[in-house]
N, CA, C and O atoms as a printed pandas DataFrame, in Angstrom:
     atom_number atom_name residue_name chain_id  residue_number  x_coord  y_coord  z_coord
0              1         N          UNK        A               1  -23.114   -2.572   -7.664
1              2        CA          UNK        A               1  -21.772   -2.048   -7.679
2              3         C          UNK        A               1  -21.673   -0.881   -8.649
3              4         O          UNK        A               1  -22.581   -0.436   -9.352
4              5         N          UNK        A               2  -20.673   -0.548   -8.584
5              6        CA          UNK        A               2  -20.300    1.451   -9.271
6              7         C          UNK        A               2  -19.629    0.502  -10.610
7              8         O          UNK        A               2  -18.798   -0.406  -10.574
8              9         N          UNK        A               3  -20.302    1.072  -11.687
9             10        CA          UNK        A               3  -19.530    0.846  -13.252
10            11         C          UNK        A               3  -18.368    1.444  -13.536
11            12         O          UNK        A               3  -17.678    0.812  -14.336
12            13         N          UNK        A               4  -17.876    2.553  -13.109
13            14        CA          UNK        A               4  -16.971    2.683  -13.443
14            15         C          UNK        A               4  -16.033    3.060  -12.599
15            16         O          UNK        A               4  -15.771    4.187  -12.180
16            17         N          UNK        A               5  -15.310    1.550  -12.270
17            18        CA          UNK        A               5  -14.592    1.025  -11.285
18            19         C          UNK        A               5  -13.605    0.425  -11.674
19            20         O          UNK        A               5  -13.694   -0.544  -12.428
20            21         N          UNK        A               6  -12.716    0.797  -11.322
21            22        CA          UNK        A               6  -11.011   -0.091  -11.759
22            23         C          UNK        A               6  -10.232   -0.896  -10.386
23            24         O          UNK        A               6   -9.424   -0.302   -9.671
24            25         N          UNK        A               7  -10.544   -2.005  -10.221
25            26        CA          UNK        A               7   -9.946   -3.147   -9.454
26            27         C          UNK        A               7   -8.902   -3.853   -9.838
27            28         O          UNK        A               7   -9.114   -4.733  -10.672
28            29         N          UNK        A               8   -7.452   -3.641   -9.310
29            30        CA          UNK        A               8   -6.174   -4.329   -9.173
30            31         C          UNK        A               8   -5.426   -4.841   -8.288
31            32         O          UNK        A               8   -4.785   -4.200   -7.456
32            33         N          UNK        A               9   -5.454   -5.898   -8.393
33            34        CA          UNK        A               9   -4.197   -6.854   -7.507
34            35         C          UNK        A               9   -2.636   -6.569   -7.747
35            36         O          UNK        A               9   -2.103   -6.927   -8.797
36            37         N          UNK        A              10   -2.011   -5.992   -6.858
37            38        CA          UNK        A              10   -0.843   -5.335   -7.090
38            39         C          UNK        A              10    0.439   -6.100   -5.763
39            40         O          UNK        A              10    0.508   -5.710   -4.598
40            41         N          UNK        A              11    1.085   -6.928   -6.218
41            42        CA          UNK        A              11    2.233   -6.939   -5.365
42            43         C          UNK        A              11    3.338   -5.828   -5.525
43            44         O          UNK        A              11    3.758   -5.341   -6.574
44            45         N          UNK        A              12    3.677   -5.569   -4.332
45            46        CA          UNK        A              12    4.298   -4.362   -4.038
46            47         C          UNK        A              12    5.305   -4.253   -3.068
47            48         O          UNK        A              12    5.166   -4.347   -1.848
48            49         N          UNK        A              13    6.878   -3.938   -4.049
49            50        CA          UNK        A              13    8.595   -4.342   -3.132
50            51         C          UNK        A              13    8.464   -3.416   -2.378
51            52         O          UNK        A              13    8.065   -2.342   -2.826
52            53         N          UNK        A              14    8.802   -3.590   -0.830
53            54        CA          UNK        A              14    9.149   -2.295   -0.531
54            55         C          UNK        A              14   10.799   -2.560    0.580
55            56         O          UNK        A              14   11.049   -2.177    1.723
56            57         N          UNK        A              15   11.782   -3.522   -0.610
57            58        CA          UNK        A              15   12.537   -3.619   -0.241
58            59         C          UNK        A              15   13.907   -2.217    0.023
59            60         O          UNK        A              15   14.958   -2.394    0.638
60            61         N          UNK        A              16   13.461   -0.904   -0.646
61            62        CA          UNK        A              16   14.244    0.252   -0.451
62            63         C          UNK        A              16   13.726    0.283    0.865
63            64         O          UNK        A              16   14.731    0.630    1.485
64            65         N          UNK        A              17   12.590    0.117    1.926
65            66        CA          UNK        A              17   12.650    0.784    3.176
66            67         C          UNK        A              17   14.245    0.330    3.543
67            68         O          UNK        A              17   14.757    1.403    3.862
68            69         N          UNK        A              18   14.984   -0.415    3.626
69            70        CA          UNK        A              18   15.621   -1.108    4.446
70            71         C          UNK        A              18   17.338   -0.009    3.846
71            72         O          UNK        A              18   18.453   -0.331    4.256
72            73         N          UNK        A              19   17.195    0.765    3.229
73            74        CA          UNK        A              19   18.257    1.515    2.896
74            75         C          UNK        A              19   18.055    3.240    4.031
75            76         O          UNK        A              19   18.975    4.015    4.293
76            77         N          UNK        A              20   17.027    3.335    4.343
77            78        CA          UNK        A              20   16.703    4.155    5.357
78            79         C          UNK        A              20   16.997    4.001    6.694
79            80         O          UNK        A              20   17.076    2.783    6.853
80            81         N          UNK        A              21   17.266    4.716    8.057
81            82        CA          UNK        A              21   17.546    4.518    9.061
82            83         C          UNK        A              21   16.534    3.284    9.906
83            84         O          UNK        A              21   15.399    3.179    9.441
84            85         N          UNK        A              22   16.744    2.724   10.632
85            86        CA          UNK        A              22   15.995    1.873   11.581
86            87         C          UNK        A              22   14.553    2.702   11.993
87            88         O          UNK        A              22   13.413    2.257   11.857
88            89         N          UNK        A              23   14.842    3.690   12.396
89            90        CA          UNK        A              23   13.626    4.410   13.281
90            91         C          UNK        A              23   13.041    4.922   12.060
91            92         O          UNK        A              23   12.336    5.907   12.277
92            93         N          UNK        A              24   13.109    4.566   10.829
93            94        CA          UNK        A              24   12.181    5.575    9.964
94            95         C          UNK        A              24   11.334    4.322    8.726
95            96         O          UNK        A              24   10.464    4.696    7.939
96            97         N          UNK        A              25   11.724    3.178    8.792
97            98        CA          UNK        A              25   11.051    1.702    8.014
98            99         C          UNK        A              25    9.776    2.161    7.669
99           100         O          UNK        A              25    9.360    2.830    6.723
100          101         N          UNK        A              26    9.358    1.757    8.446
101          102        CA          UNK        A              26    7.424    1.363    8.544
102          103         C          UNK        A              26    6.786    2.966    8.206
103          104         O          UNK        A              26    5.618    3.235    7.926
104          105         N          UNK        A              27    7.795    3.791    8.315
105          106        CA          UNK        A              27    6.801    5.677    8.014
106          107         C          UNK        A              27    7.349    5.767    6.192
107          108         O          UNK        A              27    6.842    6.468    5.317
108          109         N          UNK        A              28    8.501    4.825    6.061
109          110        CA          UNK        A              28    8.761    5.238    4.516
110          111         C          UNK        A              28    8.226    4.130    3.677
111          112         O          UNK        A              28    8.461    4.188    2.470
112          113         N          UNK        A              29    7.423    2.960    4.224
113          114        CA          UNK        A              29    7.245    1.969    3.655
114          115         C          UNK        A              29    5.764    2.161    3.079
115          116         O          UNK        A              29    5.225    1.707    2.070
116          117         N          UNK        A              30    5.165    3.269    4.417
117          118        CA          UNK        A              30    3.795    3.913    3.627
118          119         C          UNK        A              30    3.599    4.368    2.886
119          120         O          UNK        A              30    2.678    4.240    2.080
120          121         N          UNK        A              31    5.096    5.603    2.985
121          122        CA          UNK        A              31    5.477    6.607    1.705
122          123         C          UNK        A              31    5.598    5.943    0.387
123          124         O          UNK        A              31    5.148    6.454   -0.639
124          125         N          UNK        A              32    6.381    4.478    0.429
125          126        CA          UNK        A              32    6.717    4.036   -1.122
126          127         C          UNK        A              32    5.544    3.143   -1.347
127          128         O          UNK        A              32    5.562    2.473   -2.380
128          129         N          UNK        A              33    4.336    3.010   -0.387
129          130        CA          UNK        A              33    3.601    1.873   -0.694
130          131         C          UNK        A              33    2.366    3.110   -1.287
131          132         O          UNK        A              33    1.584    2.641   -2.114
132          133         N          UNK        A              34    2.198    4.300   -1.000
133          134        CA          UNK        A              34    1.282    5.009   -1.311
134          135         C          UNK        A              34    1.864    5.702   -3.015
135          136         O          UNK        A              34    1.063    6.299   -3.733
136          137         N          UNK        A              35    3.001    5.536   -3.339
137          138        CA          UNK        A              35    3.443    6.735   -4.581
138          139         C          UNK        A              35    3.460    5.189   -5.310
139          140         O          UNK        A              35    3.002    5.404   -6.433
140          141         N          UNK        A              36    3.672    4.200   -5.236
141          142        CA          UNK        A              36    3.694    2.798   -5.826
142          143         C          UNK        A              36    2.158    2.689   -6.674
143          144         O          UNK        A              36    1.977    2.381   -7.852
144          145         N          UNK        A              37    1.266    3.014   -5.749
145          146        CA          UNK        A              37   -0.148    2.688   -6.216
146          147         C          UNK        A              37   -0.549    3.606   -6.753
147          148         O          UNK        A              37   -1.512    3.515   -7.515
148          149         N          UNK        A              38    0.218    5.013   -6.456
149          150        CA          UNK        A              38   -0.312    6.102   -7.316
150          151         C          UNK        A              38   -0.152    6.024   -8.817
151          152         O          UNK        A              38   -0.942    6.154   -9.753
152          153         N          UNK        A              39    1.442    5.707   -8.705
153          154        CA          UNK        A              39    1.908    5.470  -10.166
154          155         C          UNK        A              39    1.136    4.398  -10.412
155          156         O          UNK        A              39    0.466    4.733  -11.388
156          157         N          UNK        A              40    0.719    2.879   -9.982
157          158        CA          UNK        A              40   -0.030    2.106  -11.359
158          159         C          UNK        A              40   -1.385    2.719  -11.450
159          160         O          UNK        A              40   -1.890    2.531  -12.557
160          161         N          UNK        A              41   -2.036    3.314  -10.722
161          162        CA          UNK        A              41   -3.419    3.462  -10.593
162          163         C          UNK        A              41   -3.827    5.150  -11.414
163          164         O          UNK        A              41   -4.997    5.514  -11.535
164          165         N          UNK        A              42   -2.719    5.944  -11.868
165          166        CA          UNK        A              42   -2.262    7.125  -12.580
166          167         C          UNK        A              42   -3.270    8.170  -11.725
167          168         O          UNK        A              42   -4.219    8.706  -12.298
168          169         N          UNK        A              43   -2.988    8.402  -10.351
169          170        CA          UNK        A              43   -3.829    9.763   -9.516
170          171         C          UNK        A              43   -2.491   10.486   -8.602
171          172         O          UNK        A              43   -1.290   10.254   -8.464
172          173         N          UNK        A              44   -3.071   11.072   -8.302
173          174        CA          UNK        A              44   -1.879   12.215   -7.351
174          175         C          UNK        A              44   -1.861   11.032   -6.014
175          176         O          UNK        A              44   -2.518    9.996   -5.914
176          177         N          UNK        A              45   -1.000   11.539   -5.204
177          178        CA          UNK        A              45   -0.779   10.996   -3.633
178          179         C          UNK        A              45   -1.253   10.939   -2.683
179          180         O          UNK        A              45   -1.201   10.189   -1.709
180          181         N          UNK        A              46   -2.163   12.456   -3.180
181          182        CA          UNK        A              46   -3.239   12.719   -2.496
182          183         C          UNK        A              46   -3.914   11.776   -2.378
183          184         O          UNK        A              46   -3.933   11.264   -1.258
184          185         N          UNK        A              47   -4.870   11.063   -3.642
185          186        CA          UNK        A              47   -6.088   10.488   -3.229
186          187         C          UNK        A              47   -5.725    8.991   -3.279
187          188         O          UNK        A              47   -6.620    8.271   -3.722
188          189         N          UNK        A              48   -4.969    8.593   -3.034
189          190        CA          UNK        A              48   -4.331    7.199   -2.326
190          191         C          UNK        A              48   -5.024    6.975   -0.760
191          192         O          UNK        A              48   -4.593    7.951   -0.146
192          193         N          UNK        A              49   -5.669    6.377   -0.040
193          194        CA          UNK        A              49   -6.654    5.937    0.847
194          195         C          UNK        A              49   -6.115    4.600    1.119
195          196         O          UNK        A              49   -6.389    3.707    0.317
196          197         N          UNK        A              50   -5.223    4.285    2.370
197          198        CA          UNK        A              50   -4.844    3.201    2.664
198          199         C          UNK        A              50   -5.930    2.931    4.060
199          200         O          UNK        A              50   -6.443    3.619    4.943
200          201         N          UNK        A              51   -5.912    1.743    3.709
201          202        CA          UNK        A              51   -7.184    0.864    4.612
202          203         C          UNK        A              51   -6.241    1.052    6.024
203          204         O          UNK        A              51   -5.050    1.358    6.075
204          205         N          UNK        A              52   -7.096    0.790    7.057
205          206        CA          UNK        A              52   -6.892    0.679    8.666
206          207         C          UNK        A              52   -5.946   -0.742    8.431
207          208         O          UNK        A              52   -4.825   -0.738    8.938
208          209         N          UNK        A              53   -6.376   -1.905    7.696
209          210        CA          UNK        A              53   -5.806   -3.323    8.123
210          211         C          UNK        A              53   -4.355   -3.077    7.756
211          212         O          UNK        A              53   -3.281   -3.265    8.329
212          213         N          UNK        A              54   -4.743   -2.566    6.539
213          214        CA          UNK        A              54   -2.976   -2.437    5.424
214          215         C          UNK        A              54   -2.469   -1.699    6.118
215          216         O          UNK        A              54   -1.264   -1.944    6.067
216          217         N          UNK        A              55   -2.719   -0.651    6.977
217          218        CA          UNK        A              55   -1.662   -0.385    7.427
218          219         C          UNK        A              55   -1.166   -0.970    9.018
219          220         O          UNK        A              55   -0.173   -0.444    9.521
220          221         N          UNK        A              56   -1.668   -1.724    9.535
221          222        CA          UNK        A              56   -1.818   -2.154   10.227
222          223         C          UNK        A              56   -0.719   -3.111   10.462
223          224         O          UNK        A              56    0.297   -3.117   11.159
224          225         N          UNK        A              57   -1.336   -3.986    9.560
225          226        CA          UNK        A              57   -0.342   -5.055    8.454
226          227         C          UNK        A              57    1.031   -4.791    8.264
227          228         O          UNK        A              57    1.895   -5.664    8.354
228          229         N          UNK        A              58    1.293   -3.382    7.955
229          230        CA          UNK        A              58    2.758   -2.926    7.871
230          231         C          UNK        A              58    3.651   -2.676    9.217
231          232         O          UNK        A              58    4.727   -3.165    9.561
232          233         N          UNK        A              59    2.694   -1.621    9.912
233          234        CA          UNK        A              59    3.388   -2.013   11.321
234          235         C          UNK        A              59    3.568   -2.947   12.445
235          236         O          UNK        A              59    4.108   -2.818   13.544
236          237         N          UNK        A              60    2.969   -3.920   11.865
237          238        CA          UNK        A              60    2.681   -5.144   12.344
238          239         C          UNK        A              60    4.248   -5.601   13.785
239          240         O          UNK        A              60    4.409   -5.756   14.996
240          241         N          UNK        A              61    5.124   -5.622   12.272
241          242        CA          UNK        A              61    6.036   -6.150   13.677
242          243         C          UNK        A              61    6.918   -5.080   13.842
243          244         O          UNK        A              61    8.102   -5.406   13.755
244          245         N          UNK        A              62    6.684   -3.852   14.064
245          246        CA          UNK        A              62    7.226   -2.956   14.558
246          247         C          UNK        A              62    8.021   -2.018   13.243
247          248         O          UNK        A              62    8.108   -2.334   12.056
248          249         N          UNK        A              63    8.545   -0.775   13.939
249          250        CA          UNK        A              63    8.889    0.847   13.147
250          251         C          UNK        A              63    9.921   -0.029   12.393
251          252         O          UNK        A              63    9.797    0.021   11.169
252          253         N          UNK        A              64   11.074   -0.951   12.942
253          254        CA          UNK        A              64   12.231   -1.210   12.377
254          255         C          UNK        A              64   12.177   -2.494   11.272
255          256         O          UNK        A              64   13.246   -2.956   10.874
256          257         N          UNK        A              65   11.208   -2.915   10.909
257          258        CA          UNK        A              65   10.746   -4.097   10.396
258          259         C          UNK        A              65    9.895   -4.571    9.490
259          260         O          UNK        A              65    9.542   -5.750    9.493
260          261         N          UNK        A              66    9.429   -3.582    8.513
261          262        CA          UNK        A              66    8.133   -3.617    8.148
262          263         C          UNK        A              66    8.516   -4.951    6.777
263          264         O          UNK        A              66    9.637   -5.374    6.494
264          265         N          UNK        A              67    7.402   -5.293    6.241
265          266        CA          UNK        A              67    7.507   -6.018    5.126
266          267         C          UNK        A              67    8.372   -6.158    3.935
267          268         O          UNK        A              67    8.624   -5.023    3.530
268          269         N          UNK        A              68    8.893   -6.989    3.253
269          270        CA          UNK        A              68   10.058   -6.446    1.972
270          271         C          UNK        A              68    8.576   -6.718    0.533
271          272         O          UNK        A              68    8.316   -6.203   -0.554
272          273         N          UNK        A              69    8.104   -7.575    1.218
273          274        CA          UNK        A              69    7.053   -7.638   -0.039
274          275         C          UNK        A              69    5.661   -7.408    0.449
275          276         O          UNK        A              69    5.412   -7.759    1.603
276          277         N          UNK        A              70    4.567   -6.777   -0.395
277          278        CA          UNK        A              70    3.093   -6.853    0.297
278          279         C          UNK        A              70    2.269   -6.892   -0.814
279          280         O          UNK        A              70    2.515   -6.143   -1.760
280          281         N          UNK        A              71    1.113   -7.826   -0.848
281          282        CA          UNK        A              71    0.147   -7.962   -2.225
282          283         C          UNK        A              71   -0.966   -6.714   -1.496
283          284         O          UNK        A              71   -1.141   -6.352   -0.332
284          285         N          UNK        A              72   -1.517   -6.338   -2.685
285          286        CA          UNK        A              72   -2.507   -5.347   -2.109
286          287         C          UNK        A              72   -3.563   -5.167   -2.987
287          288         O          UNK        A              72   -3.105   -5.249   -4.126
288          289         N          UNK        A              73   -4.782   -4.957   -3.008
289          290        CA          UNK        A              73   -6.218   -4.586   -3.729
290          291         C          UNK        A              73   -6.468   -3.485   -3.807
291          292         O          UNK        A              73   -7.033   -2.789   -2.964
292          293         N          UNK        A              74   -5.967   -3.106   -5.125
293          294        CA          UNK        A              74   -6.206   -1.401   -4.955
294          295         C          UNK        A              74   -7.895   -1.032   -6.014
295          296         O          UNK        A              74   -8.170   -1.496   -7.120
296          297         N          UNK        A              75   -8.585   -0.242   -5.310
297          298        CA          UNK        A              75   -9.709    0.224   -5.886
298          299         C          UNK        A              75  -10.102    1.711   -6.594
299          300         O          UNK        A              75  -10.177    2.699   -5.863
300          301         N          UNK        A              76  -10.320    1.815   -7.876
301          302        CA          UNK        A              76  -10.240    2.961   -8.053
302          303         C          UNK        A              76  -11.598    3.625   -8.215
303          304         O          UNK        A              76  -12.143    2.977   -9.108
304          305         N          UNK        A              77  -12.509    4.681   -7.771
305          306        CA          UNK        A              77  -13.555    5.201   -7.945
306          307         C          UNK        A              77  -13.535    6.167   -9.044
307          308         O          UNK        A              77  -12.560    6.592   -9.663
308          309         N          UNK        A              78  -15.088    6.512   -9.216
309          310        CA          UNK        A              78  -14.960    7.666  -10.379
310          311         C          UNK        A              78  -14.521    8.664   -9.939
311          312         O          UNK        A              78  -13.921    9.290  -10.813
312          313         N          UNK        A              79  -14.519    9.243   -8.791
313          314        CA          UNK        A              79  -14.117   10.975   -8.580
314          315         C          UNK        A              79  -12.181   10.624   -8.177
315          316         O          UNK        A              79  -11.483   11.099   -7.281
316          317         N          UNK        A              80  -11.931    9.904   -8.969
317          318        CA          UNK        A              80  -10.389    9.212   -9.249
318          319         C          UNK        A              80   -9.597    9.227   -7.365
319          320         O          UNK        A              80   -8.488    9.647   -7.035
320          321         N          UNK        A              81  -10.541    8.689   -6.601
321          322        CA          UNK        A              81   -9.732    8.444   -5.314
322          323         C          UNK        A              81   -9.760    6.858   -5.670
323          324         O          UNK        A              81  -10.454    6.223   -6.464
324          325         N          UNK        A              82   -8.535    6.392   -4.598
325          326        CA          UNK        A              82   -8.260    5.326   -4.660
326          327         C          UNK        A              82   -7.977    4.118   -3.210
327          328         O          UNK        A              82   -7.041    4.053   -2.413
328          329         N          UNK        A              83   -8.854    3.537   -3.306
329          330        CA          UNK        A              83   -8.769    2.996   -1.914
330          331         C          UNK        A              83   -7.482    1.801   -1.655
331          332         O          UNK        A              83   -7.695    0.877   -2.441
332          333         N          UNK        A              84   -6.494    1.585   -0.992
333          334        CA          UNK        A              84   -5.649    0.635   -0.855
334          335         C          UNK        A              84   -6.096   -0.244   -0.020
335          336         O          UNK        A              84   -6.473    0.390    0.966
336          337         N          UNK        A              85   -6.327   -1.770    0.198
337          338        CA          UNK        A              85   -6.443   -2.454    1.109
338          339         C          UNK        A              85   -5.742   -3.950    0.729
339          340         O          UNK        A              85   -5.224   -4.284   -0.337
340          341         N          UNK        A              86   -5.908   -4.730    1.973
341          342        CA          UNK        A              86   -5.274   -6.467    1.414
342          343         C          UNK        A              86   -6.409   -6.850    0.582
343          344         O          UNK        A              86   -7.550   -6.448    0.355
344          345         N          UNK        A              87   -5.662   -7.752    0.236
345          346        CA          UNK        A              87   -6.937   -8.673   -0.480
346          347         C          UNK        A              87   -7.836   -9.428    0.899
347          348         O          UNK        A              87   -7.746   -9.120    2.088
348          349         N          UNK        A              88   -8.647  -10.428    0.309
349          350        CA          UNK        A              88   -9.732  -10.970    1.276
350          351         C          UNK        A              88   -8.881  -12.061    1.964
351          352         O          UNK        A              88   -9.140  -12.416    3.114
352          353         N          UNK        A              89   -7.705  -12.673    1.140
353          354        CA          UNK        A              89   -7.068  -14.192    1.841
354          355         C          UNK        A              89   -5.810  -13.791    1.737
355          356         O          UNK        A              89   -5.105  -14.793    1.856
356          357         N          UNK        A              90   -4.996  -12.598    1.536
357          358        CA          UNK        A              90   -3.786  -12.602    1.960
358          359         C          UNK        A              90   -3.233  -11.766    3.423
359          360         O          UNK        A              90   -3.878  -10.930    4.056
360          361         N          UNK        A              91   -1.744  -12.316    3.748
361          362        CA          UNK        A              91   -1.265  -11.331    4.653
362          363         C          UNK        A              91    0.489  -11.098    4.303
363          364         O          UNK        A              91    1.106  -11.852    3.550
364          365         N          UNK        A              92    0.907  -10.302    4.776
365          366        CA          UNK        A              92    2.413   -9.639    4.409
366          367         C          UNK        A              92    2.900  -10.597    4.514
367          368         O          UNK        A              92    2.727  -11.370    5.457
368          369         N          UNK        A              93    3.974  -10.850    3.113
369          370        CA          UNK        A              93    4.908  -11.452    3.377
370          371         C          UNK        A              93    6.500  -10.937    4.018
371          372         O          UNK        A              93    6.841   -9.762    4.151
372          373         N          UNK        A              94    7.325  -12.137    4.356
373          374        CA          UNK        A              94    8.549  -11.541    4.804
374          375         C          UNK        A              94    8.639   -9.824    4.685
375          376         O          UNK        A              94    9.656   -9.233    5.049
């Protein structure tokens, strides 16, 4: 494994989607789930890297509906990108 590596378990509200229109949930839930991890993980927005599942996971039950809460495994590399994914045994809650 890479030494200098920063691994966090991060639950993450993304109860503001639901103050946004219906047709726009699940596109702003990426938006607050990607600037969420930026801020604990301290990198730009840019290099936030959300996994295929996680997002997956979010659109799960559709644009108007996405999650109010989501745990997530965020990974940080040396050239300071940051990979977002679930953990190994969780899935979205409510």
């Amino acid at each position: 494994m890479v030494d200098n590596m920063d691994e966090r378990i991060i639950n993450i509200t993304l109860r503001k989607t639901r103050a946004v229109p219906r047709t726009q949930r699940a596109r702003r839930a990426i938006s607050e789930l990607r600037s969420n991890v930026a801020r604990h993980m301290k990198v730009s927005e840019d290099d936030v890297w959300i996994d295929k599942g996680l997002n997956e996971a979010i659109w799960a039950r559709g644009i108007t509906n996405p999650p109010i809460h989501i745990t997530v495994k965020a990974v940080k590399f040396e050239d300071d990108l940051v990979e977002v994914s679930l953990p190994d045994n969780s899935v979205a809650s409510n």
